[in-house]
N, C-alpha and C positions, 0 to 999 in steps of 0.2 A: 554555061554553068557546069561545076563540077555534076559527075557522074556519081548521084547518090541516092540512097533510100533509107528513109527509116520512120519505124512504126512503135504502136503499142502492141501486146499480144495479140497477132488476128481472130482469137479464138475469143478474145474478151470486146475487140473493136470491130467488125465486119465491115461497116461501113468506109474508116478509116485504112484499109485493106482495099478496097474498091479503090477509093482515090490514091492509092501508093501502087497497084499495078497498072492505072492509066500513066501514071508519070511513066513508069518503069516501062511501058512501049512505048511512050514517045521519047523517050531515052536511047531505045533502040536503035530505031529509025535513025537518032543524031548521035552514031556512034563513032563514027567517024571523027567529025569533027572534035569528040569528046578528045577522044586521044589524041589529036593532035595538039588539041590545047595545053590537054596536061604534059606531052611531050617536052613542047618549049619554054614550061613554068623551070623558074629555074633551083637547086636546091633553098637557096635564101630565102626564098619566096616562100617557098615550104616551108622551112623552120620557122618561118614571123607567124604565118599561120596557123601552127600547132605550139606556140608560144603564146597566142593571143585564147587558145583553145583551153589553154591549161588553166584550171583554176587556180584562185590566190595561193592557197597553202598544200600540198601534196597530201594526198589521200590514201592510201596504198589500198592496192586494187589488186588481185587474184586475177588471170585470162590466162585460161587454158587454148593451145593450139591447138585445132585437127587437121591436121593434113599425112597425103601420103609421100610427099616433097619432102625428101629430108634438107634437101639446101637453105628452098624455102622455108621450112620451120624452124632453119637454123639463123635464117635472116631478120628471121620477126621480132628478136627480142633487140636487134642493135638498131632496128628502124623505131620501134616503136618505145624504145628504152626511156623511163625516166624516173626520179627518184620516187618510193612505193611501191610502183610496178612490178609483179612478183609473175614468172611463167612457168608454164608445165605444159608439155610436148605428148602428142602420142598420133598414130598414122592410123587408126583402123577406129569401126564404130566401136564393137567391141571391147576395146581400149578406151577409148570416151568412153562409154556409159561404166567401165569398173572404178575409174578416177570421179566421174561423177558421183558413184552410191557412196564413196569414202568423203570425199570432198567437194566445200561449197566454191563457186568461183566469180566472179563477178563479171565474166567478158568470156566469151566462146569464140573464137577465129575457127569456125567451122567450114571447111573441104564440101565441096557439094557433089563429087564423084571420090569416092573413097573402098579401099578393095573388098571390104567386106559387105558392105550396104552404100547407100547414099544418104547424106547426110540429114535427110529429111528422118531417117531413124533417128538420128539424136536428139531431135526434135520432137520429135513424138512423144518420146521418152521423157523429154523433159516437163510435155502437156500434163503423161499420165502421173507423175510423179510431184505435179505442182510446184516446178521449182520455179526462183525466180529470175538466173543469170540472162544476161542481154546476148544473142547471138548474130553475128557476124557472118552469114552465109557467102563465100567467096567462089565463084564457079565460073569456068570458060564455057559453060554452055550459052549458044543464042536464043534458044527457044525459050519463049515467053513460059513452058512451063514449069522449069524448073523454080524460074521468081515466084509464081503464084501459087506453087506447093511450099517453099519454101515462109514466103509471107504468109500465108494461111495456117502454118502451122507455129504461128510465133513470132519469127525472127526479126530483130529489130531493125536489118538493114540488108543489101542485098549489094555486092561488088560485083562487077565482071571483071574477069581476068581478059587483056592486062589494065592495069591500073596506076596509075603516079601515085608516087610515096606519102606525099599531101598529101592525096582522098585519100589514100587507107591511114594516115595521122588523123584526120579530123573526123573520119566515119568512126576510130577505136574511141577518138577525144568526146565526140557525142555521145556515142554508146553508154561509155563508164559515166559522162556527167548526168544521163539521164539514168542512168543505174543508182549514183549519187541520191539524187534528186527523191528519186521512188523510194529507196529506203531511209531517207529521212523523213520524206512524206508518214512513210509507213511508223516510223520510230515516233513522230510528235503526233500521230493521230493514235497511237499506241497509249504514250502519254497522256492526251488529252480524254483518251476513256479510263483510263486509271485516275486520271486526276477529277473527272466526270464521277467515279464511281467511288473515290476518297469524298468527296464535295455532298456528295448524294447522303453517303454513310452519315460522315459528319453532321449534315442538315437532319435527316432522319431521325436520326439518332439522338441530337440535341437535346439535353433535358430544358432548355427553354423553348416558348412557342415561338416558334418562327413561320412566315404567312408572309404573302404578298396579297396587294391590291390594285385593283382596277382603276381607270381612273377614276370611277364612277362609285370608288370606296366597296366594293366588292370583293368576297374574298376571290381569288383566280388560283391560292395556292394555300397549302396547310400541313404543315408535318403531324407526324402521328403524335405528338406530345400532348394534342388537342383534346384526344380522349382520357387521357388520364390528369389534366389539368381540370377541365369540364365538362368531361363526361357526354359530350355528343363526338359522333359520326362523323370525320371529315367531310362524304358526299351530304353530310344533313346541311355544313353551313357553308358548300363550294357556290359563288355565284349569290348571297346574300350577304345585306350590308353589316359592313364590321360592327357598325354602332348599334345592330341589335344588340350586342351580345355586353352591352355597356348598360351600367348603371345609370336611375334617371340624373342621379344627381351628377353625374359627370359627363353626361352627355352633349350640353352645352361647349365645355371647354374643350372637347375632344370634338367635335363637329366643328370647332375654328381651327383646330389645328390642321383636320383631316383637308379641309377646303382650300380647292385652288382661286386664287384669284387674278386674274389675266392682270398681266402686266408688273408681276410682284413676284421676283425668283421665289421656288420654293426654298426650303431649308429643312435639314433634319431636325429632331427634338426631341428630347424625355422628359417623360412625364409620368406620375404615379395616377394611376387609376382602376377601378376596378368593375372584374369583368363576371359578369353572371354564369352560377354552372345549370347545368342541366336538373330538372327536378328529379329523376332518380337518383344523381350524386348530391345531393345537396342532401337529401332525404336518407341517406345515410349515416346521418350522424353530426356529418361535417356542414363548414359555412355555407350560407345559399350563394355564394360570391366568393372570389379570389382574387387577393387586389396584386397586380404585378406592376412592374417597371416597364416603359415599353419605350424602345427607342426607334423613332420611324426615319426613314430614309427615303425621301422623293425620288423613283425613277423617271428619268428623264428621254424622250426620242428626242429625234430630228427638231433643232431651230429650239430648243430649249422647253421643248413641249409634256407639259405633266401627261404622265401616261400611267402612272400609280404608284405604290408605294409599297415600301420592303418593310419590314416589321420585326423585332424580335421582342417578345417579352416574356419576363424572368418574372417568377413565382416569390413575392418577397413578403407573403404572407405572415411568415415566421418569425423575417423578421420586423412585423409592423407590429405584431403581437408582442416579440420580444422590448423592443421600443417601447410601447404602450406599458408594459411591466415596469421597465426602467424609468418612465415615467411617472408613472402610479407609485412608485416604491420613492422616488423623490420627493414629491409632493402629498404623501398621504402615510400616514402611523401606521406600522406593520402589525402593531398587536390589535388595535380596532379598525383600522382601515378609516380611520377619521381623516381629517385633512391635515396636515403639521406645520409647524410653524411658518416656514415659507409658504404653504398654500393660506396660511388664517393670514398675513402678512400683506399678500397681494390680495387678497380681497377686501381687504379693511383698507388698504392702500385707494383702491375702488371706490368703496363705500365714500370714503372720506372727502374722497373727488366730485361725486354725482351731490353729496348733500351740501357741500361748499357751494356746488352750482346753482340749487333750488333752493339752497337757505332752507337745508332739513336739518334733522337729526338724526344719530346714532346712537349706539351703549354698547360699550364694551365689558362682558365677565369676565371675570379672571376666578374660576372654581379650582379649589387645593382640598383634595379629599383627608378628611382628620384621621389621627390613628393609622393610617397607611401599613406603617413600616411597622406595625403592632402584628398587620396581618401576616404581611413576607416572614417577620423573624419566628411567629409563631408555626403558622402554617405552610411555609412556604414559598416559593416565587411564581410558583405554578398557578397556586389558591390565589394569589396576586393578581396575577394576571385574568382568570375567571373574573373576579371582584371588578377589576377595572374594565373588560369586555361590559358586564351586566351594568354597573354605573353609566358607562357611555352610551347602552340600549335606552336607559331609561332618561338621561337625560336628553337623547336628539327625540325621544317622545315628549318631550315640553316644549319644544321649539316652535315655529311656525315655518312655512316652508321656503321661505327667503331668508332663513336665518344659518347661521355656521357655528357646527361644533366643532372644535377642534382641539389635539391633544398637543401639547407642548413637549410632555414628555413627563416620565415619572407617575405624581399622581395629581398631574396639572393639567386644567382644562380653561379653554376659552370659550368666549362664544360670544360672537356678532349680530348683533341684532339693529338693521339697516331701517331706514322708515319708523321709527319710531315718533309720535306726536309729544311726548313731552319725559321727564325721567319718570316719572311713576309707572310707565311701559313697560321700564327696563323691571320695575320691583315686583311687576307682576309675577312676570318670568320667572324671578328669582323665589317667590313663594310656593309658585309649580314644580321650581325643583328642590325646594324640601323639603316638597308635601308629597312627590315622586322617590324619596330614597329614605320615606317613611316606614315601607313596609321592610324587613330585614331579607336579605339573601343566601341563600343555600347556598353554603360551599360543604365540602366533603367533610368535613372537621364537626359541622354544626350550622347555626344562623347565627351572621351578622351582619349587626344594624351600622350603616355607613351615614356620618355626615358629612355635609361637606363647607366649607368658608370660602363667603364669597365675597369679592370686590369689583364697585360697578366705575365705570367714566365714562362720560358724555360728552359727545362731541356737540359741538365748539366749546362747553364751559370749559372742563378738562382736560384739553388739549384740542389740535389742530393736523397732528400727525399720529401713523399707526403708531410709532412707539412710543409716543408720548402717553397715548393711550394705555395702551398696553401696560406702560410702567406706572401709573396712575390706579389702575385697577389692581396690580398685583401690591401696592404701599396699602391699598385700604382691606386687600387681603388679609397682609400678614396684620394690619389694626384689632380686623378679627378673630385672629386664633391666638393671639395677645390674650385677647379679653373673653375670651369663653368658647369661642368656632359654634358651629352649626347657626349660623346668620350671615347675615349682608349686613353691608355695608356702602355706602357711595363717598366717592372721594371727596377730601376736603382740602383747600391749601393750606392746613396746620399739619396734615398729615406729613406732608411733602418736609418740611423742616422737622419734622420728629424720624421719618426715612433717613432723611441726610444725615443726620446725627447717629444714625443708627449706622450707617455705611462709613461714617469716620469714623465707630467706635471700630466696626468690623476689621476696618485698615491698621489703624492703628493694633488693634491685638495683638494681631501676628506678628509682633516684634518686640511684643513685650515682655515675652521669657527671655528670648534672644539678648532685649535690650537691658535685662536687668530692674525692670521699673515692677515686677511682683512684689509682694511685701508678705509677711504673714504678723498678725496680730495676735494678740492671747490674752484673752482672758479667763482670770481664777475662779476656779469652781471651791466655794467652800465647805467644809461639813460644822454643820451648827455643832453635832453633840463632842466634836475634837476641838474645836475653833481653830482651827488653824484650814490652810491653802492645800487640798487634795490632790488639784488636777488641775489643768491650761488646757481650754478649748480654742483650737487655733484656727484665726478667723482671717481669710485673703482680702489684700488690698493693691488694687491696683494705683501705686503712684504714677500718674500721667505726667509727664514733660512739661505740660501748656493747663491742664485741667484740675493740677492736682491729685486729690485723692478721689480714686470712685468707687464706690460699694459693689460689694459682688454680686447682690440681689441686679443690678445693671448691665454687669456684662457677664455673668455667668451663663444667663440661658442664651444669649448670641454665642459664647464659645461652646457652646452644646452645639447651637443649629450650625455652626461654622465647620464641628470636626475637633474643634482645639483643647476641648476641655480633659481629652485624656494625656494630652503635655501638660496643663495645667494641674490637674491633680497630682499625676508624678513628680512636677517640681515643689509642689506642697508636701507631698508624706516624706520625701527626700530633705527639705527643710526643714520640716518639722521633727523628723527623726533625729536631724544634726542639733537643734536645740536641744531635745529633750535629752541626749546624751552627753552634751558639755552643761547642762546643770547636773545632772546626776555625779556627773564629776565632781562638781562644784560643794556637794554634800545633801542632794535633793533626792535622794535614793529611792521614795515612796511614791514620787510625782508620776501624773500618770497624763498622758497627751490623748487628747482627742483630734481627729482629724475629719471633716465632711468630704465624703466622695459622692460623687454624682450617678444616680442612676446607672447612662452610659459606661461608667468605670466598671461595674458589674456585668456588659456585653464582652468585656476582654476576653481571653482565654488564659492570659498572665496574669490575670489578678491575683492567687496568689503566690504565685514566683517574684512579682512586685511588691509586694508587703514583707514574705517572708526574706526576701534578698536584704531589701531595706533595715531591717531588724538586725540578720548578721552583720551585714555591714558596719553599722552603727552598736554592736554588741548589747542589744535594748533586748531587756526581757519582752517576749512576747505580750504578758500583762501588762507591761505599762503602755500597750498602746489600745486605742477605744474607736474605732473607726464609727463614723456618725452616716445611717442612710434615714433616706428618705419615707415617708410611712405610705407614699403611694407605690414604692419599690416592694411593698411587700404585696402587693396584690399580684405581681409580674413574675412569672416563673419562665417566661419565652426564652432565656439564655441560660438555664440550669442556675440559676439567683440563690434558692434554698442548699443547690448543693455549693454552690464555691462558701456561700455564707457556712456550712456546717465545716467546710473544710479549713475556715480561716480559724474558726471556734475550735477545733482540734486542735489547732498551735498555741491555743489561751491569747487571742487576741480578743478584745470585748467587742459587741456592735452592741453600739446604741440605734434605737428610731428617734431620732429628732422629730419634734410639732408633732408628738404624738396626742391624735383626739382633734386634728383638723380636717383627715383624712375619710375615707371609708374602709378603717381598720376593721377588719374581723377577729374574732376571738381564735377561731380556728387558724389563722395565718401565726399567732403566738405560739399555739402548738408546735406549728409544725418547722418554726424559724427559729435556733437557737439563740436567739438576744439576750442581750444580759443586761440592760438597762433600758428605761423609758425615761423621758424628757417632756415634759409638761411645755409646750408652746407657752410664749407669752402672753397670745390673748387671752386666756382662761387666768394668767396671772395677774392681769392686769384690773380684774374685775371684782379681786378680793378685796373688801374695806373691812376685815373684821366684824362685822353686821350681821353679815348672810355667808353661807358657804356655796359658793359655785360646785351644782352636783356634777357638773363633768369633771371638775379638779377631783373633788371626791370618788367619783368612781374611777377615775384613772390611779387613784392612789390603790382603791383598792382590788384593782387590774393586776398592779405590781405585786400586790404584798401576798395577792391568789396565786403568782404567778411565778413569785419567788424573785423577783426583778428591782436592781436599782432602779432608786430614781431621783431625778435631778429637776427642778422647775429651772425655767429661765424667764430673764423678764423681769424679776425683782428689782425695785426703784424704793422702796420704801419699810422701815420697820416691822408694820401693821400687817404687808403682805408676808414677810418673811414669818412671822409671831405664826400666822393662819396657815402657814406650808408647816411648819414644824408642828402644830397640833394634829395636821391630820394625818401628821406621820412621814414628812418628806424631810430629809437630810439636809440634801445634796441641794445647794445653790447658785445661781451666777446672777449677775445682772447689776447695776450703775449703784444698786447701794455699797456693792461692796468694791466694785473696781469697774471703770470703765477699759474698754481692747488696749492694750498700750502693746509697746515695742518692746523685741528683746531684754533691752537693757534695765527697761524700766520694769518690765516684769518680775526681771530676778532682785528690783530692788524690793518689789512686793512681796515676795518669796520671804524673806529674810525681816521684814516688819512682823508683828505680833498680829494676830488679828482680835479685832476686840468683840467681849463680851455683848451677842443683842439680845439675847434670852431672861427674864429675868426668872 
């Protein structure tokens, strides 16, 4: 065997020192033959061996010589040469140790008789200094002492001089690959505690809980997140089962997941569950529980063996809460917190289901608060909203608690009522509520009294489905606030065709300015003590395509509820205006036009840039136009009504009240409303025979004449009535005795006839 040694540090291995200086005398002893053998080796032989020494890819390596041979030291770098390999020379200890304090080296060919010391100083030096190069002690001494000072104090290998070029190639090739070897060692166990101590931070640190378990479902691990999630102690919950710390109701499903079952690979899994805090953090204010996300990961030993489980779970608290918001806010009306359409929807859905099953019943309301928009435009949307809070308080107080109230939207309510024994159920209900919106409400303004029109449908008679329902109750709604609101009603199948008809008029409107099928009619106002034709009240007609003619008493208040009636009114004072200015042409110079506007037309803000535009346009004095309102408009001042009305009367335009004395006119709304004429409704006309004098005709005459007010009756059909208007002092007349509505044309042929004497 080659002549070689080599060790760890003796200083760090002792024992391995022991067994490398028995080799090293029995080495001795066959020293002989050593050299001989290496003698006859022959170079080739050597290079395949320090070829096979070499690692894959060259490394470059630092080895410092020490010797006091300058031959030798000059020989070392051509034997030992290879690509890397970097040398540096020096003959004394002295010398080593000053190239050592400057520089690192990887390989020391250290002299073991050197003139200043023996090389065992270099060594020493390298103990005291902690360094880590590999040394090569090379020495022609026999004496077993010098190896075992030498190994004892470090050295990785021990030559005797003389030596074949082989052994000292393959003792440098070991040295540097075990120099290799240790400082990579050292560099990925360097690594592996940084990456130990990044890993550590990370987990530590994690704002999620992270935890391992035993197999036995115990904790064994817990980062510190655990205290400020829920508030215990790591050592409180180290070595206790996880599922304490679980809810009961999730305990169940989390104890299947947690559990091994032999024979059945585990699997990882997530799952939302939630985990109980500590009763001092709970008692702080916050949830007694924190529901997280928890994704577990089975660890696995030997042969596939559950050995416990890895854990991480995220705090998703916020957002289950935010969830549950976006949920609530879906399903439920944000100004009462009711349930809204979709949620009244899927439950009647429901409803409809379970009672089809058992052959029960339901009732569906459909409640539309009256006067509403009376509130917003006077007080408010604010006070609106108030009104609609305190109405939906009191109504879920008439319910029973299997029932639903719900808000549609606007000032529209439903309400489901399941299990019901027969319809009179349903009218009980409905007299609780309103006998419940009896008493008036505080809003900031004052008290008001809210009613509300309701509409009922019963399942199976009324329908079969939620929306059949549904649209059932809201036909026998709108029945009611037709015919007077604050009542119920239950659905009927006549209603259902007086609906449809009302939804084809709805369709059809909308295209009927468009379409051209308006009309305006007129009829002549006459004055008895002139006999002749004063003024044309112009009266809207809707010509239908398929229907004919239809009265405006019929679609006027749908194009109110629709939106449409302020197009409607504009194409009327716009037509009428054009009439009345092509007879004035004509030679009608005194004729004066009346025109009906609706309530609504008084919420504009243009009203009058609308009137007044119309006038210049059509170059019409002011005076000859007479705009006709309503006598319930004057009770209404919520859109500034007195003042547009005082500002149209500044341009000398007249307002008449039309069906004045059917209303709930006040004397004090005449004050304070600059009108210029009253209009006697026809039912007070109607009732005059000459016999008896109707005292509201009378005292509406003597309304006018206190008040300084034209006046005009309508409704006149006969002589007798006409004979009975003029004694009690009325002029001004219209009505079938003297002309029935006609058209344009036909008007102006009225115009232009005489009119005859009825006065005797």
């Amino acid at each position: 065997m080659p002549h070689e040694f080599r060790t760890m540090k003796a200083v760090r291995d002792p024992g391995h020192f022991d067994n490398a200086a028995s080799n090293y005398l029995q080495t001795l002893c066959d020293g002989q033959n050593v050299r001989e053998t290496m003698l006859s080796t022959g170079e080739a032989q050597a290079s395949a061996q320090s070829a096979e020494a070499q690692p894959d890819s060259p490394v470059a390596s630092r080895i410092l010589i020490v010797d006091d041979d300058a031959a030798l030291r000059a020989s070392f770098p051509h034997i030992l040469a290879q690509a890397g390999r970097e040398f540096s020379q020096c003959a004394t200890v002295g010398e080593a140790i000053s190239l050592l304090a400057e520089n690192a080296f990887d390989l020391i060919l250290l002299d073991y008789r050197l003139p200043d010391a023996t090389g065992l100083a270099v060594l020493d030096w390298l103990v005291t200094h902690e360094r880590e190069e590999a040394v090569i002690v090379i020495s022609g001494e026999d004496v077993i002492d010098a190896a075992i000072g030498a190994l004892r104090r470090g050295a990785d290998d021990f030559l005797r001089k003389p030596y074949h070029v082989a052994q000292l190639q393959r003792a440098v090739e070991s040295a540097l690959h075990k120099t290799a070897l240790e400082r990579n060692n050292r560099a990925m166990a360097e690594r592996l505690q940084a990456s130990e101590r990044l890993h550590r931070y990370l987990v530590e640190s994690s704002p999620d809980l992270i935890f391992t378990l035993d197999a036995e479902g115990r904790f064994s691990y817990l980062n510190p997140r655990i205290e400020d999630l829920l508030g215990f102690a790591r050592r409180q919950l180290l070595h206790r089962p996880f599922l304490s710390l679980v809810l009961p109701n999730d305990v169940n499903r989390v104890a299947q997941l947690l559990s091994h079952h032999p024979g059945r690979s585990a699997a990882q899994f997530s799952i939302e569950l939630r985990l109980r805090r500590s009763a001092g953090k709970s008692n702080g204010g916050g949830d007694s529980f924190v529901t997280v996300a928890l994704q577990g990961i089975p660890m696995l030993g030997q042969g596939e063996r559950h050995i416990g489980l890895y854990g991480v779970a995220r705090d998703i608290s916020e957002r289950k809460r935010a969830e549950e918001m976006i949920t609530f806010q879906a399903y439920h009306d944000q100004l009462t917190h009711l349930p809204n359409r979709v949620l009244f929807k899927d439950r009647l859905d429901l409803a409809t289901a379970q009672a089809a099953r058992r052959g029960g019943m339901l009732a569906v309301m459909f409640v539309d608060i009256d006067r509403f928009k009376l509130v917003n435009d006077s007080y408010g949307h604010a006070e609106g909203d108030t009104l609609l809070r305190g109405i939906a308080s009191r109504l879920s107080a008439t319910l029973r608690r299997g029932d639903t109230l719900a808000r549609l939207g606007g000032d529209e309510f439903t309400i489901l009522l399941p299990d019901i024994d027969q319809p009179e159920d349903a009218e009980v209900i409905a007299r609780k509520v309103i006998a419940a919106l009896e008493k008036p409400f505080q809003l900031s303004h004052g008290e008001f009294r809210a009613t509300v029109s309701m509409g009922i449908s019963v399942f199976p008679r009324d329908g079969t489905t939620a929306d059949l329902l549904i649209q059932h109750a809201d036909i026998a709604m709108y029945q009611v606030k037709r015919s007077g609101k604050n009542a119920y009603r239950f659905f009927a199948p006549e209603l259902n065709t007086l609906h449809q008809g009302r939804i084809a008029i709805e369709n059809d409107l909308k295209g009927a300015i468009d379409g051209n099928e308006l009309e305006l009619y007129y009829q002549p106002q006459i004055s008895l003590s002139e006999h002749r034709i004063v003024g044309v009240e112009a009266l809207l007609r809707w010509n239908h395509p398929q229907n004919g003619l239809i009265a405006p008493d019929l679609f006027i208040p749908i194009a109110e509820e629709i939106g449409l009636i302020g197009d409607i009114s504009s194409w009327a004072l716009e037509r009428a205006c054009a009439q009345l200015a092509e007879w004035r042409q004509a030679g009608f110079a005194d004729l004066k036009m009346s025109v009906n506007l609706a309530p609504h037309d008084f919420e504009r803000a243009d009203i009058l840039d609308l009137v007044t535009d119309c006038l210049d346009r059509h170059r019409l004095p002011a005076s000859r136009l007479e705009l006709e309102i309503t006598e319930s408009m004057m009770m209404r001042d919520n859109s500034g009504v007195t003042a547009k009305i005082k500002a149209l009367r500044d341009t000398g335009v007249g307002i008449a009240i039309d069906d004045f004395g059917t209303g709930y006119s006040a004397l004090a709304y005449l004050q304070k409303l600059p009108v210029s004429v009253l209009k006697i409704d026809r039912s007070f006309v109607r009732d005059l025979d000459g016999l008896s004098i109707n005292p509201i005709v009378s005292a509406i005459t003597g309304i006018a004449k206190g008040f300084g007010l034209k006046l005009i009756a309508e409704g006149v059909e006969h002589a007798q009535q006409a004979t009975t208007l003029s004694k009690l002092g009325c002029d001004l007349m219209q009505g079938f005795y003297f002309a029935r509505p006609v058209r344009a044309d036909e008007a102006r042929t009225l115009l232009q006839s005489p009119v005859r004497s009825i006065v005797q």
